[in-house]
Structure formats: C-alpha cells, structure tokens
N, CA, C and O atoms as a GROMACS GRO file, in nm:
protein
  532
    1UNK      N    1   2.366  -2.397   0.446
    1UNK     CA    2   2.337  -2.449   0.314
    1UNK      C    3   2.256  -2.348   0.233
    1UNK      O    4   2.169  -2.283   0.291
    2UNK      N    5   2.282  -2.330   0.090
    2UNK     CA    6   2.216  -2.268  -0.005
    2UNK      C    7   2.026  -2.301   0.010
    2UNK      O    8   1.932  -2.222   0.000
    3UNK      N    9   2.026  -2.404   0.028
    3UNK     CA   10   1.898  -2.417  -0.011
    3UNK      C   11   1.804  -2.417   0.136
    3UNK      O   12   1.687  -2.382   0.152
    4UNK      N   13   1.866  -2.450   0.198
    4UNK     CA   14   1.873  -2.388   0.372
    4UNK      C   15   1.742  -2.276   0.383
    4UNK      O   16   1.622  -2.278   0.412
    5UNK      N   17   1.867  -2.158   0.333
    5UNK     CA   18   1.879  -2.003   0.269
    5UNK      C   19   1.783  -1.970   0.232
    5UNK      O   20   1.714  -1.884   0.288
    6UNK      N   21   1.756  -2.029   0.132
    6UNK     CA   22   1.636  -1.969  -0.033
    6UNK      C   23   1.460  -2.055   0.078
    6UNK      O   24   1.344  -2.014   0.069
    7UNK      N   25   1.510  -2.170   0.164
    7UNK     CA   26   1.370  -2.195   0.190
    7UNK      C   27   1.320  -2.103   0.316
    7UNK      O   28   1.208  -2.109   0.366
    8UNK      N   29   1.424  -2.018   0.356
    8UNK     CA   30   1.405  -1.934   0.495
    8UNK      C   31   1.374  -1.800   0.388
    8UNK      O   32   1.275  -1.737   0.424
    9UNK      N   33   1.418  -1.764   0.307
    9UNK     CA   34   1.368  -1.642   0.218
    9UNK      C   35   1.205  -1.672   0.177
    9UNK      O   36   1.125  -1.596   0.231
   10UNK      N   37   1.141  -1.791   0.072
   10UNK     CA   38   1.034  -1.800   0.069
   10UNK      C   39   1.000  -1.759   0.226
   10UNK      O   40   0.962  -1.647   0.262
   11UNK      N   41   1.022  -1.872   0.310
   11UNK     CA   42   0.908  -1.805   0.450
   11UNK      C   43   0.895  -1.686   0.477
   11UNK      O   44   0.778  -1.656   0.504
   12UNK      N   45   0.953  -1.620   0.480
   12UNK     CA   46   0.985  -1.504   0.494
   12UNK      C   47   0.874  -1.404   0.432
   12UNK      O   48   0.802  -1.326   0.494
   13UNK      N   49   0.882  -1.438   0.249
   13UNK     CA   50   0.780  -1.375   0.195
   13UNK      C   51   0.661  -1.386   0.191
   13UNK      O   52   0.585  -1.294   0.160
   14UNK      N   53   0.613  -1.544   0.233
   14UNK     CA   54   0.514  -1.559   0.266
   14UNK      C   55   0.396  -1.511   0.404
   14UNK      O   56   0.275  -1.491   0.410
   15UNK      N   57   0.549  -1.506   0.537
   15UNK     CA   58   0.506  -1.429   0.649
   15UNK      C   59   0.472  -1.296   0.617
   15UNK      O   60   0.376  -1.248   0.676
   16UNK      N   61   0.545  -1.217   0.520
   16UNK     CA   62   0.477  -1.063   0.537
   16UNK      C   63   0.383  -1.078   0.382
   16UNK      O   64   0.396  -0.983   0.305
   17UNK      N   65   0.319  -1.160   0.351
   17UNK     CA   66   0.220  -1.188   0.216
   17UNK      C   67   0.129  -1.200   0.370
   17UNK      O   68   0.093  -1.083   0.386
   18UNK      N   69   0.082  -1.270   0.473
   18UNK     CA   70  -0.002  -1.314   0.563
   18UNK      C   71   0.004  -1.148   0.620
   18UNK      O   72  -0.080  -1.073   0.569
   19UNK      N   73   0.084  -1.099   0.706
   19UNK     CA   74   0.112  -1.010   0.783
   19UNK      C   75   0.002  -0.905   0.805
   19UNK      O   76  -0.065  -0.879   0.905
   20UNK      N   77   0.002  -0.845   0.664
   20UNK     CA   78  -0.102  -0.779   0.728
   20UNK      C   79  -0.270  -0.819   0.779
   20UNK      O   80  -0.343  -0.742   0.841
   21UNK      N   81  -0.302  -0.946   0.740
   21UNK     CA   82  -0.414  -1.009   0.820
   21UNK      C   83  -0.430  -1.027   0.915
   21UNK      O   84  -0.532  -1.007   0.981
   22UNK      N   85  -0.274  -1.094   0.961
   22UNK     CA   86  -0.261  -1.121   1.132
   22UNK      C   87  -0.228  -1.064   1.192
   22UNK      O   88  -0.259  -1.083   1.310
   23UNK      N   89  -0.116  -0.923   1.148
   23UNK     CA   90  -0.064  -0.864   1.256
   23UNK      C   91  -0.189  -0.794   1.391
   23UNK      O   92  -0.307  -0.771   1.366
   24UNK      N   93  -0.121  -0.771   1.529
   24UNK     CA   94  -0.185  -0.720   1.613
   24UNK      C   95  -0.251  -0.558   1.570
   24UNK      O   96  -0.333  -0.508   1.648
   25UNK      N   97  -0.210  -0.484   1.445
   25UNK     CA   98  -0.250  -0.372   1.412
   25UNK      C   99  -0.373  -0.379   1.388
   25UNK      O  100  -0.467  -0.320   1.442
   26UNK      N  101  -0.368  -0.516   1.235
   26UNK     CA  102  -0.512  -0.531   1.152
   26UNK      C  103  -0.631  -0.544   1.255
   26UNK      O  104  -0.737  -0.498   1.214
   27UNK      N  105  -0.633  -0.598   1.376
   27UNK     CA  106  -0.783  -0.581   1.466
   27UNK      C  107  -0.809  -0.422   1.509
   27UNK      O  108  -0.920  -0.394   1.555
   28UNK      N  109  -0.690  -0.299   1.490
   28UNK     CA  110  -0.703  -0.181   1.557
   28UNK      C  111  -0.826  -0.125   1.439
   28UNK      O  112  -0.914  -0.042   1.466
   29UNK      N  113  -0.812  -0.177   1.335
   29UNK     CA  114  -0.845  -0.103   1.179
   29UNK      C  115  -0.983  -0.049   1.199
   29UNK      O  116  -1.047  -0.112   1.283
   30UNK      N  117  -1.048   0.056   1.142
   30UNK     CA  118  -1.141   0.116   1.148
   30UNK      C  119  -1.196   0.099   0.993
   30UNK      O  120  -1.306   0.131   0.949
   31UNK      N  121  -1.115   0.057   0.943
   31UNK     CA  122  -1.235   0.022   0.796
   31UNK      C  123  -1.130  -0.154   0.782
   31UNK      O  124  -1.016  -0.190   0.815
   32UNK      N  125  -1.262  -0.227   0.710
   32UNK     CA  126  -1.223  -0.282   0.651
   32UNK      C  127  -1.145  -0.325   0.526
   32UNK      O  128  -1.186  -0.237   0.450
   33UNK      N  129  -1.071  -0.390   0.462
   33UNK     CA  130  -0.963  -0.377   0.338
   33UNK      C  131  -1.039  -0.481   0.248
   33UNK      O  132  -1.099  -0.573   0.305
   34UNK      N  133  -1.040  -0.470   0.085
   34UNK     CA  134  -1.070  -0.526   0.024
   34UNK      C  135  -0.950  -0.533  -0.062
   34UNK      O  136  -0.872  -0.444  -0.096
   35UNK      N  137  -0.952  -0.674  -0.094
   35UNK     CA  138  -0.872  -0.756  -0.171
   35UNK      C  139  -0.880  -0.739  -0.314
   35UNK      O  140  -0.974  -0.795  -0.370
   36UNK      N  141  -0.777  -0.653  -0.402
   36UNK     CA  142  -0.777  -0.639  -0.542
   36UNK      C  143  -0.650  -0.676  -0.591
   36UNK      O  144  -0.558  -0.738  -0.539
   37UNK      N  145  -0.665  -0.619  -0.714
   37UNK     CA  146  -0.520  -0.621  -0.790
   37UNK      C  147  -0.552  -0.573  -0.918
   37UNK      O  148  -0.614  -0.609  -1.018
   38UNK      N  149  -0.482  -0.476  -0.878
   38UNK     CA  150  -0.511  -0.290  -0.920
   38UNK      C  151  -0.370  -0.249  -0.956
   38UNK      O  152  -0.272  -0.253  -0.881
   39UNK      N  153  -0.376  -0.208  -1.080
   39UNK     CA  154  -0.214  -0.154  -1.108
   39UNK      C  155  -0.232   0.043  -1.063
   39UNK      O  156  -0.323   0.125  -1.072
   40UNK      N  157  -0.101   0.045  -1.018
   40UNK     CA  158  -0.088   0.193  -0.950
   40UNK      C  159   0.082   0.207  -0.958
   40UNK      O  160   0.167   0.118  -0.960
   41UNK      N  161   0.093   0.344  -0.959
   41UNK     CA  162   0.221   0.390  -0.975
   41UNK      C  163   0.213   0.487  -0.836
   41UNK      O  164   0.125   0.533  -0.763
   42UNK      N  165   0.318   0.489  -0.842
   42UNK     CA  166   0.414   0.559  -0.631
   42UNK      C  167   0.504   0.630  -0.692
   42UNK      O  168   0.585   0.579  -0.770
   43UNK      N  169   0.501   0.809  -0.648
   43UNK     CA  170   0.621   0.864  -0.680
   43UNK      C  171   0.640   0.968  -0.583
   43UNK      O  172   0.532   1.026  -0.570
   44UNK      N  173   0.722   1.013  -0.514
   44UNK     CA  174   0.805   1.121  -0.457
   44UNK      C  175   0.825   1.260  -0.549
   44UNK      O  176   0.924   1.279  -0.619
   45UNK      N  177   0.724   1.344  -0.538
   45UNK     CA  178   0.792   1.461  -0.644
   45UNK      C  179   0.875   1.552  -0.593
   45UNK      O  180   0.859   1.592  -0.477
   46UNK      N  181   0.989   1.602  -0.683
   46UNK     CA  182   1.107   1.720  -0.657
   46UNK      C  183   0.991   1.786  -0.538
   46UNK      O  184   0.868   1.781  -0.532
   47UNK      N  185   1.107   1.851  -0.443
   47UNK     CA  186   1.067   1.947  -0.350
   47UNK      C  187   0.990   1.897  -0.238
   47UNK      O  188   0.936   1.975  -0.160
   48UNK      N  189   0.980   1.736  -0.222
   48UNK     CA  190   0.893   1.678  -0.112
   48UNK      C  191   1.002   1.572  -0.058
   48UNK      O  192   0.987   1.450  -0.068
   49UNK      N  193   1.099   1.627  -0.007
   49UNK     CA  194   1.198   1.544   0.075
   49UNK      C  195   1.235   1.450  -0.019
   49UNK      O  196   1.294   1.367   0.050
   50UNK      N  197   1.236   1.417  -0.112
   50UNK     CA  198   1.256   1.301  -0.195
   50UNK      C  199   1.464   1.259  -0.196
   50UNK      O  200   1.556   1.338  -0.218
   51UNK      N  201   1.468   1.130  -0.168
   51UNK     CA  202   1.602   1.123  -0.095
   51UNK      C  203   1.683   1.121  -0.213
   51UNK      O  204   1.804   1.113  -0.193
   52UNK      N  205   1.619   1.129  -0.394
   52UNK     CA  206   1.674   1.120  -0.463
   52UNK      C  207   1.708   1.294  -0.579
   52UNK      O  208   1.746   1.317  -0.694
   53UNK      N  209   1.668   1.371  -0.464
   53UNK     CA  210   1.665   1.498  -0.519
   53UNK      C  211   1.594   1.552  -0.667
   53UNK      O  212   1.594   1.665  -0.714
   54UNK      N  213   1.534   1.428  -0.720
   54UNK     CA  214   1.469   1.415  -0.807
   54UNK      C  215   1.312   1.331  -0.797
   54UNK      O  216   1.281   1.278  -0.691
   55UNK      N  217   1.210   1.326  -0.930
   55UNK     CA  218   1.105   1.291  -0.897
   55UNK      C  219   1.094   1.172  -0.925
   55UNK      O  220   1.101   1.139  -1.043
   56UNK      N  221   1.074   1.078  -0.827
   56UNK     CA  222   1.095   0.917  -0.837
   56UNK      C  223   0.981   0.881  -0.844
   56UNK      O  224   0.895   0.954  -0.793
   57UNK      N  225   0.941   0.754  -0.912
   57UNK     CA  226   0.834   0.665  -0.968
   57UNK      C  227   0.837   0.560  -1.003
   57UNK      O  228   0.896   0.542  -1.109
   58UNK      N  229   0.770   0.424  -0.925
   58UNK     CA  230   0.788   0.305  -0.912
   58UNK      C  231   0.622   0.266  -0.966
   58UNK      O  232   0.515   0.319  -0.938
   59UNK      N  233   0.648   0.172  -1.039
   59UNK     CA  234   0.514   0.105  -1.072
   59UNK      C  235   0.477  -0.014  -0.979
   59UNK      O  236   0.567  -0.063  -0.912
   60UNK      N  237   0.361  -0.060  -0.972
   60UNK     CA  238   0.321  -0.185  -0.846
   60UNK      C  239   0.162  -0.190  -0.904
   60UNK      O  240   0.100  -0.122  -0.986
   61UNK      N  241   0.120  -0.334  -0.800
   61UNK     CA  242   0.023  -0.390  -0.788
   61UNK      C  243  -0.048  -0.360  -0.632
   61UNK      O  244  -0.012  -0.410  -0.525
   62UNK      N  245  -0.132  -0.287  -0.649
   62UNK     CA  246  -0.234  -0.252  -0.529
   62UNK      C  247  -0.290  -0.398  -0.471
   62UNK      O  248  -0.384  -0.445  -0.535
   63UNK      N  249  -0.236  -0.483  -0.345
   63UNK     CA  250  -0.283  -0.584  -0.310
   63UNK      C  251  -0.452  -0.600  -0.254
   63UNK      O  252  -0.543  -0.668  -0.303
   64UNK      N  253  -0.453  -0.524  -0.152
   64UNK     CA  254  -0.580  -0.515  -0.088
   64UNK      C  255  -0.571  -0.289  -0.006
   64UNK      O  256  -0.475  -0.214   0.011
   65UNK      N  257  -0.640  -0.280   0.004
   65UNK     CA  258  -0.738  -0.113  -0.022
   65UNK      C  259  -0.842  -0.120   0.088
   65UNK      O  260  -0.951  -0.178   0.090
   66UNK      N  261  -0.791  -0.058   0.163
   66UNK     CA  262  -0.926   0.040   0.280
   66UNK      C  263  -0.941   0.200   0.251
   66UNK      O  264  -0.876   0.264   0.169
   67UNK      N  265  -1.031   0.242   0.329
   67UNK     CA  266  -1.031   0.396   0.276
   67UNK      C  267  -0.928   0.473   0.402
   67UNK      O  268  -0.928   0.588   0.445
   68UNK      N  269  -0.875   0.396   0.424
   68UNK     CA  270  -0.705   0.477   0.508
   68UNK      C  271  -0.625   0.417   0.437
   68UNK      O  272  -0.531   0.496   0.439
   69UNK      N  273  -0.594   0.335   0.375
   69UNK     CA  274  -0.479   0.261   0.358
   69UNK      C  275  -0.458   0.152   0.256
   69UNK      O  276  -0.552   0.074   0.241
   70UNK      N  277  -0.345   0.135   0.180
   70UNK     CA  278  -0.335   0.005   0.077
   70UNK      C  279  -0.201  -0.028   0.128
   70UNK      O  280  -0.124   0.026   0.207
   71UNK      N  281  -0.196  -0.165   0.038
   71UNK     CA  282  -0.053  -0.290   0.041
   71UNK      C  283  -0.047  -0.312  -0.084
   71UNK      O  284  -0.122  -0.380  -0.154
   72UNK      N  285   0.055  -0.248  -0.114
   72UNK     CA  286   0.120  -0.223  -0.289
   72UNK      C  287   0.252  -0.358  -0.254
   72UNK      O  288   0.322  -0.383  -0.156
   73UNK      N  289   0.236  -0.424  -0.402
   73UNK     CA  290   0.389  -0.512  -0.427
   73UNK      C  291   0.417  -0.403  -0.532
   73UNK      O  292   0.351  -0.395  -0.635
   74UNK      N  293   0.528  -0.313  -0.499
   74UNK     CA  294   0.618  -0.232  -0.641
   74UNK      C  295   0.702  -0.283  -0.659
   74UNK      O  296   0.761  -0.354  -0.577
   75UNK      N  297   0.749  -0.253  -0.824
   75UNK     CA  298   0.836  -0.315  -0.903
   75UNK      C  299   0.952  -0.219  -0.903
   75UNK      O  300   0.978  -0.111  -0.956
   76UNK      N  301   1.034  -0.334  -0.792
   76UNK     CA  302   1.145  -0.237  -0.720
   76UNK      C  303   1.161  -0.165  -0.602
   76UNK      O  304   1.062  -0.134  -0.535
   77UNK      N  305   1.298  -0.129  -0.563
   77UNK     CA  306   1.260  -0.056  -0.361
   77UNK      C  307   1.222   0.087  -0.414
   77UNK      O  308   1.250   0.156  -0.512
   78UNK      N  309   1.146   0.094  -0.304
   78UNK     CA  310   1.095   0.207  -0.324
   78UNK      C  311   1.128   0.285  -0.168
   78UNK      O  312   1.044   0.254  -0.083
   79UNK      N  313   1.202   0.349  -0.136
   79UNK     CA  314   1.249   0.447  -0.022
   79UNK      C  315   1.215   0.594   0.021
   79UNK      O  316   1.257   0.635   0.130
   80UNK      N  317   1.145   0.668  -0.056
   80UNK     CA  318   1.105   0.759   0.028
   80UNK      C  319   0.950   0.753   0.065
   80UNK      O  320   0.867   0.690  -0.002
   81UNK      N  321   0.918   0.836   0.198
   81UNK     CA  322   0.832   0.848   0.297
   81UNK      C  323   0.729   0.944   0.306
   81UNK      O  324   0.627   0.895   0.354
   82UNK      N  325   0.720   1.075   0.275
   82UNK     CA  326   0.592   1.151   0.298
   82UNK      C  327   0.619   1.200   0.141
   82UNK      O  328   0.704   1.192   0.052
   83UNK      N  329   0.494   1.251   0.168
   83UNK     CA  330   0.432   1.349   0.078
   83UNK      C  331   0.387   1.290  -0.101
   83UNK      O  332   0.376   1.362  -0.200
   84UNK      N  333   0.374   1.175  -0.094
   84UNK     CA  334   0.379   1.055  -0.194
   84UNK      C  335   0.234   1.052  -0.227
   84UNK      O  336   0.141   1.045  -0.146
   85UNK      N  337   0.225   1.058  -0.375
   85UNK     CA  338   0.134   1.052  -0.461
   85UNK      C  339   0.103   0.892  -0.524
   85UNK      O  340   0.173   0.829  -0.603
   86UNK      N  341   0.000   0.860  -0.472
   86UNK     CA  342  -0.043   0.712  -0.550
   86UNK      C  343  -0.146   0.711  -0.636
   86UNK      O  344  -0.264   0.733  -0.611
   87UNK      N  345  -0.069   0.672  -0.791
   87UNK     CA  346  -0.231   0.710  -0.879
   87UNK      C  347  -0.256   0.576  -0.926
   87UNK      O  348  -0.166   0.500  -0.960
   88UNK      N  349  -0.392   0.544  -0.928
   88UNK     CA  350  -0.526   0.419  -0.886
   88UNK      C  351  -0.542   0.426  -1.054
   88UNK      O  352  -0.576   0.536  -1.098
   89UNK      N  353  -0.521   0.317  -1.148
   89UNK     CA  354  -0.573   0.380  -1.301
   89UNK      C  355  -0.733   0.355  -1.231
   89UNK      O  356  -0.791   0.458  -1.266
   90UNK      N  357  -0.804   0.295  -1.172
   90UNK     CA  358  -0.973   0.281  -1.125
   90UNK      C  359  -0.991   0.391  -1.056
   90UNK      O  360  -1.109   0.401  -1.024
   91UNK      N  361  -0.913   0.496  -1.010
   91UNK     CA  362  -0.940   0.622  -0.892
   91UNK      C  363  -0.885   0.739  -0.923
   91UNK      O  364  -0.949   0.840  -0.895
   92UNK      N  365  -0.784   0.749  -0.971
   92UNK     CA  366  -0.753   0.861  -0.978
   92UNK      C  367  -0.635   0.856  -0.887
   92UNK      O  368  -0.608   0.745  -0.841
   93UNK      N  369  -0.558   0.964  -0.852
   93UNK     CA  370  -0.487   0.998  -0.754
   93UNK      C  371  -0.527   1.051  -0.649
   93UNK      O  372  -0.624   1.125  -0.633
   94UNK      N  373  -0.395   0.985  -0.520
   94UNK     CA  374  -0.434   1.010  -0.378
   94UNK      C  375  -0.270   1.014  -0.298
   94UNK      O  376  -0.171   0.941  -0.309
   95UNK      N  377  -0.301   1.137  -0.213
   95UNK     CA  378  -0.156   1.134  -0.152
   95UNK      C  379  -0.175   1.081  -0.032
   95UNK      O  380  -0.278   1.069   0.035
   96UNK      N  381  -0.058   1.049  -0.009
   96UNK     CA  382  -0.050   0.906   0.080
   96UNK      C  383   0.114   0.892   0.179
   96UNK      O  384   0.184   0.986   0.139
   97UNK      N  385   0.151   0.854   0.230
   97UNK     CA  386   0.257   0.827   0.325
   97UNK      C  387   0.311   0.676   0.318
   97UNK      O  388   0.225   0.589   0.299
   98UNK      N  389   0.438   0.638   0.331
   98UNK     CA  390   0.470   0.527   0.317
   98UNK      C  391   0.455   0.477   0.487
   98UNK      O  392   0.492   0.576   0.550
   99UNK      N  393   0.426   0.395   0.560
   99UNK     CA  394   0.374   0.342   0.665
   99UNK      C  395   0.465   0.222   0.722
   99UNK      O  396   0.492   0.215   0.842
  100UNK      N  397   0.516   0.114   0.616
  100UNK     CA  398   0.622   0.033   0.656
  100UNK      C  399   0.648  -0.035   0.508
  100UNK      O  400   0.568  -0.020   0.416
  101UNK      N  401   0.805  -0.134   0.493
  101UNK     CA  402   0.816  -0.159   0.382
  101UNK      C  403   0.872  -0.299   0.413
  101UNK      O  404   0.954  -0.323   0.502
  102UNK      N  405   0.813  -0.393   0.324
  102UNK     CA  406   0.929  -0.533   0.373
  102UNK      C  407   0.945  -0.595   0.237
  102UNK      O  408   0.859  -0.658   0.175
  103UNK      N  409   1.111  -0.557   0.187
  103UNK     CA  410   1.162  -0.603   0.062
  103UNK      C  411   1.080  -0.508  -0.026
  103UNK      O  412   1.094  -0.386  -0.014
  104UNK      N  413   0.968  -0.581  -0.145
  104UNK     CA  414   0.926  -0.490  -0.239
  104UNK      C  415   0.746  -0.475  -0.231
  104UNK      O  416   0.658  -0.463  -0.315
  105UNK      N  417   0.752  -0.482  -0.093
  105UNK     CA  418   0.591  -0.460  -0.041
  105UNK      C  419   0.586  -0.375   0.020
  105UNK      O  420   0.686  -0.373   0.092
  106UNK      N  421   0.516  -0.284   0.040
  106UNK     CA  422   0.477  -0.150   0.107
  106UNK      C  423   0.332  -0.123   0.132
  106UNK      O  424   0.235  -0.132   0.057
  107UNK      N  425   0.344  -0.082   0.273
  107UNK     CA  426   0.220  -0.037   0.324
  107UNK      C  427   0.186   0.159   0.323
  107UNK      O  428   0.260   0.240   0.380
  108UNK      N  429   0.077   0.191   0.255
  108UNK     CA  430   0.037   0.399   0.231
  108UNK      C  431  -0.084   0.354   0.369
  108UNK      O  432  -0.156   0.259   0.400
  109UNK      N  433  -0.054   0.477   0.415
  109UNK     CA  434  -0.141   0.549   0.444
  109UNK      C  435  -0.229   0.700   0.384
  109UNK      O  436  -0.159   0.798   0.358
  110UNK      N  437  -0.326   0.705   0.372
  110UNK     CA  438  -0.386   0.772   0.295
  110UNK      C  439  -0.399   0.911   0.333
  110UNK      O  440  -0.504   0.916   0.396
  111UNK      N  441  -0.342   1.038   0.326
  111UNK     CA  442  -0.369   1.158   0.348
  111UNK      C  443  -0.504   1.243   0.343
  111UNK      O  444  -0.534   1.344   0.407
  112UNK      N  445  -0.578   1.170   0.243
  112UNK     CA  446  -0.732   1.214   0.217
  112UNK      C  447  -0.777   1.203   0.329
  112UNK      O  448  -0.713   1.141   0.415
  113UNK      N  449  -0.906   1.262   0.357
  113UNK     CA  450  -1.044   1.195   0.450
  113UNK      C  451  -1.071   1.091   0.382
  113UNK      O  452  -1.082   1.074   0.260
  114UNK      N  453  -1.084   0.992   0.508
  114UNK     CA  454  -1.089   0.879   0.484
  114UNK      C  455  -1.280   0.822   0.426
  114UNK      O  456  -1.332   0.725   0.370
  115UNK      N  457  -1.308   0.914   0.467
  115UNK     CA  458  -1.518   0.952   0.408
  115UNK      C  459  -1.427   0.962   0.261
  115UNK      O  460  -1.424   0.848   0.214
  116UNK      N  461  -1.354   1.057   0.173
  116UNK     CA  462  -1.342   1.104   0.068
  116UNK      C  463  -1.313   0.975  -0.022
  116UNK      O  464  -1.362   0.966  -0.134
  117UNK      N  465  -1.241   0.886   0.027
  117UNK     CA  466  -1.144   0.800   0.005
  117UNK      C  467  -1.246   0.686  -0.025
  117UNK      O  468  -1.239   0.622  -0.129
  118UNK      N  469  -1.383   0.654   0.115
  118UNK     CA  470  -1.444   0.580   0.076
  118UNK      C  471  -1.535   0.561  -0.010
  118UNK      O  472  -1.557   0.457  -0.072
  119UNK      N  473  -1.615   0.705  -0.018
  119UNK     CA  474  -1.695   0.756  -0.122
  119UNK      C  475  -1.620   0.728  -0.293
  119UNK      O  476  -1.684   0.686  -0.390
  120UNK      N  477  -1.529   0.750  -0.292
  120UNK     CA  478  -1.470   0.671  -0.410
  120UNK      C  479  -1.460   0.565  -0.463
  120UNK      O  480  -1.486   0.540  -0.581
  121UNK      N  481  -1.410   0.472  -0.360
  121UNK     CA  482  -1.394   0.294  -0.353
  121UNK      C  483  -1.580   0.264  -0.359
  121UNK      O  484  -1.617   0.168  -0.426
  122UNK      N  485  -1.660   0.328  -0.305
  122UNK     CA  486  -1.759   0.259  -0.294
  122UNK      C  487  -1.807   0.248  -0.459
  122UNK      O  488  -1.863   0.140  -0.476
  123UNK      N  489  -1.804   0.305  -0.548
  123UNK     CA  490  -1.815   0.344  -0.686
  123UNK      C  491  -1.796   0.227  -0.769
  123UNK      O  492  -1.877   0.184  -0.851
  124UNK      N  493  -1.650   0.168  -0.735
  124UNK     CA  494  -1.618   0.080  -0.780
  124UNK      C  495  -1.602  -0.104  -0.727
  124UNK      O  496  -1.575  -0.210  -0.784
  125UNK      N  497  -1.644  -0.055  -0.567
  125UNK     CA  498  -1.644  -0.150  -0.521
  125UNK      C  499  -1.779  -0.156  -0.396
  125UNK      O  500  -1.748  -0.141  -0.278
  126UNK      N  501  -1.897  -0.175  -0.427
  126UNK     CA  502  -2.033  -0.109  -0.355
  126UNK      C  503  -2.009  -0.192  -0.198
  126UNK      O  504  -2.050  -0.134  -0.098
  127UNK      N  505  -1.936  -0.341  -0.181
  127UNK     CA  506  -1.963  -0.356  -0.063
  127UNK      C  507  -1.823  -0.304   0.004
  127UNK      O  508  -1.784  -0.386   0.087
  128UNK      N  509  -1.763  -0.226  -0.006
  128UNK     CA  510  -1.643  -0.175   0.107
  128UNK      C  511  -1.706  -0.088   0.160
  128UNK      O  512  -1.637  -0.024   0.239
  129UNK      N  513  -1.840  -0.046   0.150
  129UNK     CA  514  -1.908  -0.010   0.316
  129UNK      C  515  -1.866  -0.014   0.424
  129UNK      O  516  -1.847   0.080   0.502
  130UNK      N  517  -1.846  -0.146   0.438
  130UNK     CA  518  -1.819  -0.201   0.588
  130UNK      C  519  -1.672  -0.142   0.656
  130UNK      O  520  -1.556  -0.138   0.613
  131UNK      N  521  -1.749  -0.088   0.810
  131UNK     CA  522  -1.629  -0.072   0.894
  131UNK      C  523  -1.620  -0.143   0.982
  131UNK      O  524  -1.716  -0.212   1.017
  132UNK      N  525  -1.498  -0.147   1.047
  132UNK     CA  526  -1.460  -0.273   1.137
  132UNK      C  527  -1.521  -0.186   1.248
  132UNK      O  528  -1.508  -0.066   1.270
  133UNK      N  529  -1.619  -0.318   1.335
  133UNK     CA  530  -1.728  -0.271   1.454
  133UNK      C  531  -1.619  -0.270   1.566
  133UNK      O  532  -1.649  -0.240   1.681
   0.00000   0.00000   0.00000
C-alpha cells in the first residue's frame, strides 16, 4: 500500500534525524556536539576529485557541530567525498570530508585541528568546552 510506503519513509527519516545520538559511534566521540541551525554551503572544487569535473555547491542547514565534526541537512544530494570546503556564515570556512550520507543529511568530518576548530566555536558558543570524559 501507498500509504504503507510514505509511513515507512517518515520512519526512516526520523531514525537517521535520532541516529546520530544513538548510534554506537556517538559514545566513541571525543568532543561533545552542540545543537544549532546554522546556514552553510558544501562544495567540491575543480581539481579535488570532484565526480562532477566541475566545482559543485550545495547549500544546507548545519544541524548540530563538534570541533571534529557537523550534521548538515543540504538542499539536495550532495555526492562527492574529500577535499570539501564548508563555509559557516558564524565561522568562516573549514575543510572537511564527507563521513556518511542518508538521503539529504550528511555527516563532515573536519580536516582542521580539532583545538583550531574549537577555539573558534568557543567564540560563538562559550559552553562547547566540554569533551566527552
């Protein structure tokens, strides 16, 4: 049934909206993530493997931010993998790695030092101090 369908799709989005809280990774984490919603743009530039031989750029919403790592919803798939520039309009730019993708959610990992990364966030956000003990 159609509607079957569409109520196994919501679950779906809702399981990887939870995911990264629960998965068995999030206890490995060495910093903690703070919860925003932060507009940022994701692009692949010419000459960095980019699968579109050109320089691709997807706009999104920065969900939640550690100083390794964010969970972007972009507007639209977004498919290539290293060498990816994410610019923060609150930060500036940071290159970053795509890490995993489900539908139009994506997980970066952050190429910076992750000290560099935090020293930044702390600016704008004083308690992301905290690292996971």
């Amino acid at each position: 049934m159609i509607i079957a369908e569409d109520i196994k799709k919501m679950l779906r989005v809702l399981e990887a909206e939870n995911d990264h809280k629960l998965s068995g990774k999030a206890k490995d984490r060495k910093f903690l993530r703070s919860d925003v919603k932060w507009r940022a743009t994701i692009r692949c530039e010419q000459g960095h493997a980019c699968l579109h031989e050109e320089e691709r750029e997807v706009s999104g919403v920065i969900r939640d931010i550690s100083a390794n790592g964010a969970r972007i919803d972009v507007n639209g798939l977004f498919f290539e993998k290293n060498n990816l520039m994410l610019t923060i309009t609150e930060m500036g730019a940071l290159r970053c790695d795509l890490v995993w993708r489900r539908g139009n959610k994506i997980g970066v990992q952050f190429s910076e030092d992750p000290q560099y990364v935090l020293d930044c966030l702390r600016k704008i956000i004083p308690e992301i101090d905290q690292t996971v003990s």
